[in-house]
C-alpha positions as a Markdown table, in Angstrom:
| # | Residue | x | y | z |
|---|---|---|---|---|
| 1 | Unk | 38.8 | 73.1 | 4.7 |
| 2 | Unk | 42.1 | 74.5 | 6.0 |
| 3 | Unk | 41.6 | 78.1 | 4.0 |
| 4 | Unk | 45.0 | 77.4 | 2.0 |
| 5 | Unk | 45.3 | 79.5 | -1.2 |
| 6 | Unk | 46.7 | 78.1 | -4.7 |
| 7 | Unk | 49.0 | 81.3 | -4.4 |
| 8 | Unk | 51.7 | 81.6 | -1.9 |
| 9 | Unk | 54.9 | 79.6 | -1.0 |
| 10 | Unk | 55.7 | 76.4 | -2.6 |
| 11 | Unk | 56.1 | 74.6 | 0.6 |
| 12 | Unk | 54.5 | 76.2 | 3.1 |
| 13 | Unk | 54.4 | 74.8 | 6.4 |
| 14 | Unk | 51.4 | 73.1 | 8.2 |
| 15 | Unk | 51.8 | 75.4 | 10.8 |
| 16 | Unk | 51.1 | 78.2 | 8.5 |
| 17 | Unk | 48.5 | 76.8 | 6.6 |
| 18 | Unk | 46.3 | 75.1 | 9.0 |
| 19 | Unk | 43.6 | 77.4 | 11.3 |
| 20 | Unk | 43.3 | 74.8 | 14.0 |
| 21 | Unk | 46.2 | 74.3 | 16.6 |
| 22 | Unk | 45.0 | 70.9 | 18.2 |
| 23 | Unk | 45.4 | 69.6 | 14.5 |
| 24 | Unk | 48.5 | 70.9 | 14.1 |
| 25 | Unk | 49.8 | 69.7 | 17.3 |
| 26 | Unk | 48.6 | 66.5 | 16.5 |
| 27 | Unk | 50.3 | 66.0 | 13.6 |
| 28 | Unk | 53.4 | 66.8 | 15.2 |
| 29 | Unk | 53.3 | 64.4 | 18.2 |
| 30 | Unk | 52.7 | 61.6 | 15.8 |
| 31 | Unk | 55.6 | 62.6 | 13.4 |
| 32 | Unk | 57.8 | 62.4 | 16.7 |
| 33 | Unk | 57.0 | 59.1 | 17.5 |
| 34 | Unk | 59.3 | 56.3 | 17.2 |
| 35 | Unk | 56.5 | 53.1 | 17.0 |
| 36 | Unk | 53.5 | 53.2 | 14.2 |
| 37 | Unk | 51.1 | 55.4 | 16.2 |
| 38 | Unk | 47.7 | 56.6 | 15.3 |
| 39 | Unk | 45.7 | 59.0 | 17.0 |
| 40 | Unk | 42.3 | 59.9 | 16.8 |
| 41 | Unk | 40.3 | 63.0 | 17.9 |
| 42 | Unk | 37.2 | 65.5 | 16.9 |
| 43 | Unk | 37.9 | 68.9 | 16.2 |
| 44 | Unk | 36.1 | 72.1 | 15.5 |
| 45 | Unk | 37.2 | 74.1 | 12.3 |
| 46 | Unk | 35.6 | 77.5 | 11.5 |
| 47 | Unk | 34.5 | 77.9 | 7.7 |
| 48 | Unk | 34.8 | 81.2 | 5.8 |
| 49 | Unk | 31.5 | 82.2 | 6.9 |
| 50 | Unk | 32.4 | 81.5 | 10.4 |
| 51 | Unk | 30.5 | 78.4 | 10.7 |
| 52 | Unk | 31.9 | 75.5 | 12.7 |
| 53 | Unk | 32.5 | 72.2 | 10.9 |
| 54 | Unk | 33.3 | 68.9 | 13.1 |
| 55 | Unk | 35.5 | 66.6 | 11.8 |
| 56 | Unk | 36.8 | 63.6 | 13.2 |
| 57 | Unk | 40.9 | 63.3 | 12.5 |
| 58 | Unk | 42.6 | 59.7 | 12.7 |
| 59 | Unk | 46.6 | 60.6 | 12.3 |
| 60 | Unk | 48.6 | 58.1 | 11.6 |
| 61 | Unk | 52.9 | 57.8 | 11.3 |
| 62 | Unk | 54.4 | 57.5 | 8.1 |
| 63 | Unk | 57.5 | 55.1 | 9.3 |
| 64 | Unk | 60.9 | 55.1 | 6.9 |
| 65 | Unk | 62.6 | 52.0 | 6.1 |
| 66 | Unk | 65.5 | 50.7 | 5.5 |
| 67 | Unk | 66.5 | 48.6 | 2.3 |
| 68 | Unk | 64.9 | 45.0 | 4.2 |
| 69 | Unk | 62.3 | 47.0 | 4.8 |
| 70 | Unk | 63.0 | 47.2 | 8.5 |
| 71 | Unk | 61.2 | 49.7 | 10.3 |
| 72 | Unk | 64.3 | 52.4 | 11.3 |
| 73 | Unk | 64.6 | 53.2 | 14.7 |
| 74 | Unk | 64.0 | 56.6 | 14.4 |
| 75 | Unk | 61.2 | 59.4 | 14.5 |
| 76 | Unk | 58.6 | 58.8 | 12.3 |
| 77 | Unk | 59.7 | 60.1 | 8.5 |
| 78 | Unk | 56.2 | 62.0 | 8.4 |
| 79 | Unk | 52.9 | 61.8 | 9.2 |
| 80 | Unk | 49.7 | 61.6 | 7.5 |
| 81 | Unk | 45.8 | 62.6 | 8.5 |
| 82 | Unk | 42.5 | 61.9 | 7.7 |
| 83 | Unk | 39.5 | 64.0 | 8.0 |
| 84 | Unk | 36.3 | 63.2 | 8.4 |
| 85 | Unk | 33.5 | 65.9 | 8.6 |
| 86 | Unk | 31.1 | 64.7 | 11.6 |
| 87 | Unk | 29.2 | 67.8 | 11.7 |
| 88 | Unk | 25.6 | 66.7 | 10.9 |
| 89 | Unk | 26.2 | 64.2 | 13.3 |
| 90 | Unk | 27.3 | 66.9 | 15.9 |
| 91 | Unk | 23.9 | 68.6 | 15.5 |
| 92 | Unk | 22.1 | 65.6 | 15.7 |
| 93 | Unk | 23.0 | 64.5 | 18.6 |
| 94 | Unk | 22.5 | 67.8 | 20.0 |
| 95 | Unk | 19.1 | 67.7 | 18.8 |
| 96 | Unk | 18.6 | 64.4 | 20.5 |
| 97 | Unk | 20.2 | 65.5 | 23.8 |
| 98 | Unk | 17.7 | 68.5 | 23.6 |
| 99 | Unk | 14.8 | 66.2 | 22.7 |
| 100 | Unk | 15.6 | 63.9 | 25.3 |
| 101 | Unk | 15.4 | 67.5 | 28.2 |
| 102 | Unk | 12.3 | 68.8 | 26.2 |
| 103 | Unk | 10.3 | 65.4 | 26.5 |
| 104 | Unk | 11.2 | 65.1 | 30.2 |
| 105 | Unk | 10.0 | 68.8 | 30.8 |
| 106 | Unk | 7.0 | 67.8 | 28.7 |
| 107 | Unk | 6.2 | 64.9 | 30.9 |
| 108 | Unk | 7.2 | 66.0 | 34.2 |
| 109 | Unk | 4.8 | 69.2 | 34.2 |
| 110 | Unk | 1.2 | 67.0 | 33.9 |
| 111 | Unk | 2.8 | 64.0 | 36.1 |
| 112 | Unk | 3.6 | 66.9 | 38.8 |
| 113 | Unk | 0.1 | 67.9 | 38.3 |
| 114 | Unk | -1.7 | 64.9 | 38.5 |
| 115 | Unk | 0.6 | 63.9 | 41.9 |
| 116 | Unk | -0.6 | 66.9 | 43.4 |
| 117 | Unk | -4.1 | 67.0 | 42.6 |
| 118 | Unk | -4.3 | 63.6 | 43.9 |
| 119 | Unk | -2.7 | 64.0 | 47.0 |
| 120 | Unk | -5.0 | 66.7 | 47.3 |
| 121 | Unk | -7.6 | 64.0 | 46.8 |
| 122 | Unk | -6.2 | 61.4 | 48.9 |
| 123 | Unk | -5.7 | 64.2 | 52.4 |
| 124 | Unk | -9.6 | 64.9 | 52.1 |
| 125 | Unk | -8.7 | 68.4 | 50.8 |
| 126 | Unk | -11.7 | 68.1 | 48.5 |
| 127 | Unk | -14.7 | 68.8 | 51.4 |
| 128 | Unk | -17.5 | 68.5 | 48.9 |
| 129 | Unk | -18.7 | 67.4 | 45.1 |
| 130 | Unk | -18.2 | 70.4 | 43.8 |
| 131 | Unk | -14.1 | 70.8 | 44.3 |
| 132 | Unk | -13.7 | 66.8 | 43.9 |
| 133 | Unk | -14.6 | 67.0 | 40.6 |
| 134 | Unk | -13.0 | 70.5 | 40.0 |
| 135 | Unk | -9.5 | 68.3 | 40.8 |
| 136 | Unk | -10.3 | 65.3 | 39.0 |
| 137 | Unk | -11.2 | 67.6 | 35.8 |
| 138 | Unk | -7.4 | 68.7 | 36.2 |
| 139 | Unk | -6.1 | 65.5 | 36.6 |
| 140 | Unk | -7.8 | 63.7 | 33.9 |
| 141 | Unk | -6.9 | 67.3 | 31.5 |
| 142 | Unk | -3.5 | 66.9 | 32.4 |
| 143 | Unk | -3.6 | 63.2 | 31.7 |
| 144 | Unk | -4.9 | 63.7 | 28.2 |
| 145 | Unk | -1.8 | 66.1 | 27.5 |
| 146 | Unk | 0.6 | 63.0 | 29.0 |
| 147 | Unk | -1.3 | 60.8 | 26.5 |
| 148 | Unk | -1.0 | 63.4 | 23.7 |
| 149 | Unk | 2.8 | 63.7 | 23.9 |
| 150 | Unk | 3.3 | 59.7 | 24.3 |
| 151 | Unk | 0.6 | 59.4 | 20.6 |
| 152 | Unk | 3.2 | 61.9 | 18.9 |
| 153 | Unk | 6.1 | 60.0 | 20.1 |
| 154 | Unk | 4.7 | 56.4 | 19.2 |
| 155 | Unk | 3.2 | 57.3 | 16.0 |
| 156 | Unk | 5.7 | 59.6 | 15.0 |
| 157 | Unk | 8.3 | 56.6 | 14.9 |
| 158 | Unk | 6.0 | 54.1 | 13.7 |
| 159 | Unk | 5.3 | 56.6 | 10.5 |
| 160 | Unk | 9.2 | 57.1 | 10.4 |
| 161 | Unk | 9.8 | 53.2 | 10.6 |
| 162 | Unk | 7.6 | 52.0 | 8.0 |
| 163 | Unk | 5.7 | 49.9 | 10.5 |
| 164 | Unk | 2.4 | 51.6 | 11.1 |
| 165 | Unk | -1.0 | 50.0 | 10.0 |
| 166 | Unk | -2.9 | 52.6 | 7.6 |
| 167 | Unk | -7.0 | 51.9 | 7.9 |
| 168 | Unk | -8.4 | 54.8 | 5.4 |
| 169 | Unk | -11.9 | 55.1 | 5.3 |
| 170 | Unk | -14.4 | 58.0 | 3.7 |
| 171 | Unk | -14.8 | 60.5 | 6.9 |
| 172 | Unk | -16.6 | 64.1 | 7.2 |
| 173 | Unk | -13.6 | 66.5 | 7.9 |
| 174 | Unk | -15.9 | 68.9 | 9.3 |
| 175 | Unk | -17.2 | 66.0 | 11.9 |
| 176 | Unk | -13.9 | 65.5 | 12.8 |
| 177 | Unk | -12.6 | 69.2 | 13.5 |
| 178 | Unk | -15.1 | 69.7 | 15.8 |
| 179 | Unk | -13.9 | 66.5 | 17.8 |
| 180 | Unk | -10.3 | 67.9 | 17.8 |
| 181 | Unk | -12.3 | 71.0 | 18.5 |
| 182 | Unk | -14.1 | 69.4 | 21.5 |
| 183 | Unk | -10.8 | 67.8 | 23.0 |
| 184 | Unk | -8.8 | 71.3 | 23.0 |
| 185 | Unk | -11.7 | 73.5 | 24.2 |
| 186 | Unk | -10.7 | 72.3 | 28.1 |
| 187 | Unk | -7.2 | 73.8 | 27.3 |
| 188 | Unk | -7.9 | 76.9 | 25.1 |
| 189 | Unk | -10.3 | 77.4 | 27.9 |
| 190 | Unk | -8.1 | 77.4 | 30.5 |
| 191 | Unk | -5.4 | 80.2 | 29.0 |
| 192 | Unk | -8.5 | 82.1 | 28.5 |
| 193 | Unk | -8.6 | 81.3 | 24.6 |
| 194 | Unk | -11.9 | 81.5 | 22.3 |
| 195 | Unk | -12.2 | 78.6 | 19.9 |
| 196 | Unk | -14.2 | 78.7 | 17.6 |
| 197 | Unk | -15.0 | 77.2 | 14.1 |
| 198 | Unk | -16.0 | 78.2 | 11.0 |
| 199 | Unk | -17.0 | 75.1 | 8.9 |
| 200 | Unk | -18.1 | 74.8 | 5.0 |
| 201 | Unk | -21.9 | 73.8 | 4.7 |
| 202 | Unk | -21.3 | 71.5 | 2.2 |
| 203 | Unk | -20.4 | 68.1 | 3.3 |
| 204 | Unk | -16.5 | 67.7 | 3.0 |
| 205 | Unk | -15.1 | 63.9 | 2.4 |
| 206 | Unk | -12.2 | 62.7 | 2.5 |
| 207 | Unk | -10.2 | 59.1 | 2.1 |
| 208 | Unk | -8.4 | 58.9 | 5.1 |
| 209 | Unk | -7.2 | 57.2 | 8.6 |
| 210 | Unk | -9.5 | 58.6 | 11.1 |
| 211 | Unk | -7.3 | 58.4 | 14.4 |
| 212 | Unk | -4.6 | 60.0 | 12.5 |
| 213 | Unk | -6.0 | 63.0 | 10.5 |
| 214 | Unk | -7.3 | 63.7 | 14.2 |
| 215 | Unk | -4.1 | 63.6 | 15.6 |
| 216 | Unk | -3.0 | 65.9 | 12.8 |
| 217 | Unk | -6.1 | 68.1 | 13.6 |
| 218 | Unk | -5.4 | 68.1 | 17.8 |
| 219 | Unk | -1.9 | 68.8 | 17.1 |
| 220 | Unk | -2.4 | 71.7 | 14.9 |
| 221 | Unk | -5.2 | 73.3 | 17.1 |
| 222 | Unk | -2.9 | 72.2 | 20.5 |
| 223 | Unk | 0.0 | 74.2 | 18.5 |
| 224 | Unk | -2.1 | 77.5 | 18.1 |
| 225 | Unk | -3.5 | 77.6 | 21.7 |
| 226 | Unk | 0.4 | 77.1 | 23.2 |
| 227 | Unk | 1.2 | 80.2 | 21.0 |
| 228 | Unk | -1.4 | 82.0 | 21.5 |
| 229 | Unk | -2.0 | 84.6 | 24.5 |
| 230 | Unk | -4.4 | 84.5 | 27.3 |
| 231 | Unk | -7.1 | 86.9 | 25.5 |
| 232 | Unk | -6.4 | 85.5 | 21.6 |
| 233 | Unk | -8.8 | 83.9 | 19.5 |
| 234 | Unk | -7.8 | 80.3 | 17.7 |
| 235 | Unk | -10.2 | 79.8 | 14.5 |
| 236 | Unk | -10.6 | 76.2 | 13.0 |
| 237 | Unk | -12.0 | 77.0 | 9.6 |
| 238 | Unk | -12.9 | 74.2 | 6.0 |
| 239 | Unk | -13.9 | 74.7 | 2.9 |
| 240 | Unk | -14.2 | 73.3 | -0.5 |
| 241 | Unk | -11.7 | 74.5 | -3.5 |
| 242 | Unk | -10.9 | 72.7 | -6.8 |
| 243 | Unk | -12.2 | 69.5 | -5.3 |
| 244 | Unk | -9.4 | 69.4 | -3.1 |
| 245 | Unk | -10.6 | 69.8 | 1.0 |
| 246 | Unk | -9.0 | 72.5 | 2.8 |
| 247 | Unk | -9.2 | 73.0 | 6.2 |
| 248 | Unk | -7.0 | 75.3 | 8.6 |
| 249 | Unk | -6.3 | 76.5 | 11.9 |
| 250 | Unk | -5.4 | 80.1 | 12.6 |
| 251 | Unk | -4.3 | 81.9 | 15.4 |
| 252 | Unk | -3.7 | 85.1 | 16.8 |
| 253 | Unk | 0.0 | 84.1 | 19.0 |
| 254 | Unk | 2.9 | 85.0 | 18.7 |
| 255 | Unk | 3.8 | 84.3 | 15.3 |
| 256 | Unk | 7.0 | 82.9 | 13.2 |
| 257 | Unk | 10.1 | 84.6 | 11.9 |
| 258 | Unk | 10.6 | 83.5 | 8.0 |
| 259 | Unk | 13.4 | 81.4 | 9.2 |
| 260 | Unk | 11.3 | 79.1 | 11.3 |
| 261 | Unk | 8.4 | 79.0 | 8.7 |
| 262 | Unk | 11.0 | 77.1 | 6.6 |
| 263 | Unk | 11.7 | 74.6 | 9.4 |
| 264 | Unk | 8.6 | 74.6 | 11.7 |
| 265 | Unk | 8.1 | 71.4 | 10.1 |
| 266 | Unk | 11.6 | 69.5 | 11.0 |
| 267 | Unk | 11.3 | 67.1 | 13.4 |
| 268 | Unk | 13.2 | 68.2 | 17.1 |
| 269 | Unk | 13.0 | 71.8 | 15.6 |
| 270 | Unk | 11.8 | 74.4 | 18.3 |
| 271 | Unk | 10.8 | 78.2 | 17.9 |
| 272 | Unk | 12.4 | 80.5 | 19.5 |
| 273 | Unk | 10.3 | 81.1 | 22.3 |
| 274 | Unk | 9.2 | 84.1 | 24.8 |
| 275 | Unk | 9.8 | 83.8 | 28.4 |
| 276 | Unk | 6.0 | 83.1 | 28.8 |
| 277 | Unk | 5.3 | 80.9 | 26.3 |
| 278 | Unk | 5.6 | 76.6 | 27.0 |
| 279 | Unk | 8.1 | 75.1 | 24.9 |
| 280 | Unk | 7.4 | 72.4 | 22.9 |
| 281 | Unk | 9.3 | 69.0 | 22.1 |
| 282 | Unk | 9.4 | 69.5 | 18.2 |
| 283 | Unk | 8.0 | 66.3 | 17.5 |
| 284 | Unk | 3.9 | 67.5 | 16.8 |
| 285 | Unk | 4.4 | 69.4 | 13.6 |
| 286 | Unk | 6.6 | 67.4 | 12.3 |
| 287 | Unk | 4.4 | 64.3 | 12.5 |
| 288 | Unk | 1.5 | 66.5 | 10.8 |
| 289 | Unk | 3.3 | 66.9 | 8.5 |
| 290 | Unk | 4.4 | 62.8 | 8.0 |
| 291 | Unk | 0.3 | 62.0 | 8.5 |
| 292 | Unk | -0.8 | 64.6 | 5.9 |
| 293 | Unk | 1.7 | 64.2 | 3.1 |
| 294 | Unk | 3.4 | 60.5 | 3.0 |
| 295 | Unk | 0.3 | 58.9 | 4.6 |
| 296 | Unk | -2.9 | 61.0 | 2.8 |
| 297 | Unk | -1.1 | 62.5 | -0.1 |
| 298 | Unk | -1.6 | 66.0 | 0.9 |
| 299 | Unk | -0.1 | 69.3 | 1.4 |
| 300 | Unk | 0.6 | 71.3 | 4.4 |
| 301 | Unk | 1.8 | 74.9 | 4.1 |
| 302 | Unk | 2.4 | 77.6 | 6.9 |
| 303 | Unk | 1.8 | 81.9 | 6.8 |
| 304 | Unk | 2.8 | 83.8 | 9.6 |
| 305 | Unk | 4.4 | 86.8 | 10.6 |
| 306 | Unk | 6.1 | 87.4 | 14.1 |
| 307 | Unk | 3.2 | 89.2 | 16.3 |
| 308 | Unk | 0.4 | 88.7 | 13.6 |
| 309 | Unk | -0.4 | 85.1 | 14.7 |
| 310 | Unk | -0.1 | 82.0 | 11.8 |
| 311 | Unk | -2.1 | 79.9 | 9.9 |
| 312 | Unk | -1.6 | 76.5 | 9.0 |
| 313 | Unk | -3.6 | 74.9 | 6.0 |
| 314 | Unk | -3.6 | 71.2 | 5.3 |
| 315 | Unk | -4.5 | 70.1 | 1.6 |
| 316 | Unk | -6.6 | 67.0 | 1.1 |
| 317 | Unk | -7.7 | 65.0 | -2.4 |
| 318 | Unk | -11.7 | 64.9 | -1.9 |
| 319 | Unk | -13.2 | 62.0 | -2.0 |
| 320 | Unk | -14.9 | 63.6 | -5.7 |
| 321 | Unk | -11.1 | 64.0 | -6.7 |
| 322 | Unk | -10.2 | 60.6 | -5.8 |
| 323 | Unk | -13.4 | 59.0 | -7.9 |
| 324 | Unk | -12.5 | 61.3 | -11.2 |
């Protein structure tokens, strides 16, 4: 913590011991205090690696007494201090404070959109059929993405909470990629984006809650065509293997450094982005990941590299498995 060495001086002083200043200082106003005094504050330490560590430091007089056991009247005969590393609750609060700037941008840009597409409406800008329902196809798109980000939200913290009703039922995967399929084609269509799918013949079951393994599949597929580049293809592909049913979504975007293929899946975590590219809220894989592996029992993994595009595969029992 303070980088002090078993070899040196017998009694070294704090002041050359200790690597932070403010906790020095503190510890030497409250040793020069005549009245029990405590004071608290956070500071930043540097590790040997040179990463910051936060602690929060409570310092407190050490009074001497007299025989009765009188407080003297006197400076403090020393001081003691308490350290408590706050660190993962420094970043976590940054996270939320960066959540909290990321969901407002999220929201704002389809609200803006919808306000002005309606006050477009509402002038009589729209002279004929034609461009009337040209703007109300952009405002009820934009709505869907609004309603999309408030889902991940809700369900992410009712998955988190414990709280959330499970209804599993035998469903055909492939049936239900195409309807994620059908919901992002407005979308991948607008960035210019072929969608495509490449589905097993055989019929694929699987035990699971319908409205979530669909939020799972729009997420994924809503993932790839933010990534991906006006021009770059986004392939929704199933299959059968070992009687478990895969299914994946692969794109041709921007890719992921190793780094954020170990954490694509933490919940506020955001890729690095490009100037051109939308930033996301950090909350969508992360719930994929919740509705595929605490609520089905599956697997999701991630391969990318940065400027090859990614794939993301989700794992499920079939329903074959689940009756062995």
């Amino acid at each position: 913590l303070l980088a002090i060495k078993a070899e040196g001086p017998e009694h070294p002083a704090l002041e050359q011991l200790a690597r932070c200043e403010q906790l020095v200082n503190m510890l030497g106003e409250t040793r020069r205090r005549r009245s029990p005094t405590q004071r608290t504050a956070e500071v930043a330490l540097p590790d040997d690696d040179g990463k910051t560590h936060w602690y929060r430091v409570t310092c407190r007089t050490l009074a001497s007494q007299d025989e009765a056991g009188a407080t003297a009247d006197r400076a403090a005969h020393g001081a003691v201090a308490v350290l408590t590393d706050i660190t993962s609750q420094k970043i976590i609060q940054k996270r939320n404070a960066e959540f909290v700037s990321s969901v407002s941008h999220e929201m704002k840009a389809p609200l803006s959109s919808i306000r002005a597409y309606v006050e477009l409406l509402v002038d009589g800008e729209a002279e004929d059929d034609a461009t009337r329902e040209e703007f109300l196809n952009v405002v009820n798109s934009q709505a869907d993405r609004l309603q999309r980000l408030v889902d991940n939200l809700l369900n992410l913290a009712r998955i988190e909470a414990g709280v959330v009703a499970v209804n599993k039922s035998a469903l055909s995967v492939n049936e239900l990629l195409q309807e994620a399929i059908n919901v992002m084609q407005p979308a991948a269509e607008q960035k210019q984006i072929t969608l495509t799918a490449e589905f097993s013949p055989l019929y694929l079951g699987v035990l699971a809650d319908r409205d979530m393994l669909l939020q799972a599949a729009i997420n994924l597929i809503s993932n790839a065509v933010k990534y991906t580049r006006p021009g770059g293809s986004v392939t929704v592909r199933s299959r059968l293997h070992d009687q478990e049913i895969v299914f994946e979504v692969h794109d041709t975007g921007v890719g992921l450094s190793p780094e954020d293929c170990q954490r694509v899946f933490e919940k506020f975590y955001r890729v690095k982005k490009d100037s051109d590219m939308a930033a996301g809220t950090g909350l969508g894989l992360a719930l994929v990941k919740h509705i595929v592996e605490d609520v089905h029992g599956g697997r999701i993994e991630v391969a990318s590299q940065l400027g090859q595009g990614s794939t993301f595969q989700v794992i499920l029992p079939g329903l074959a498995q689940l009756n062995a």
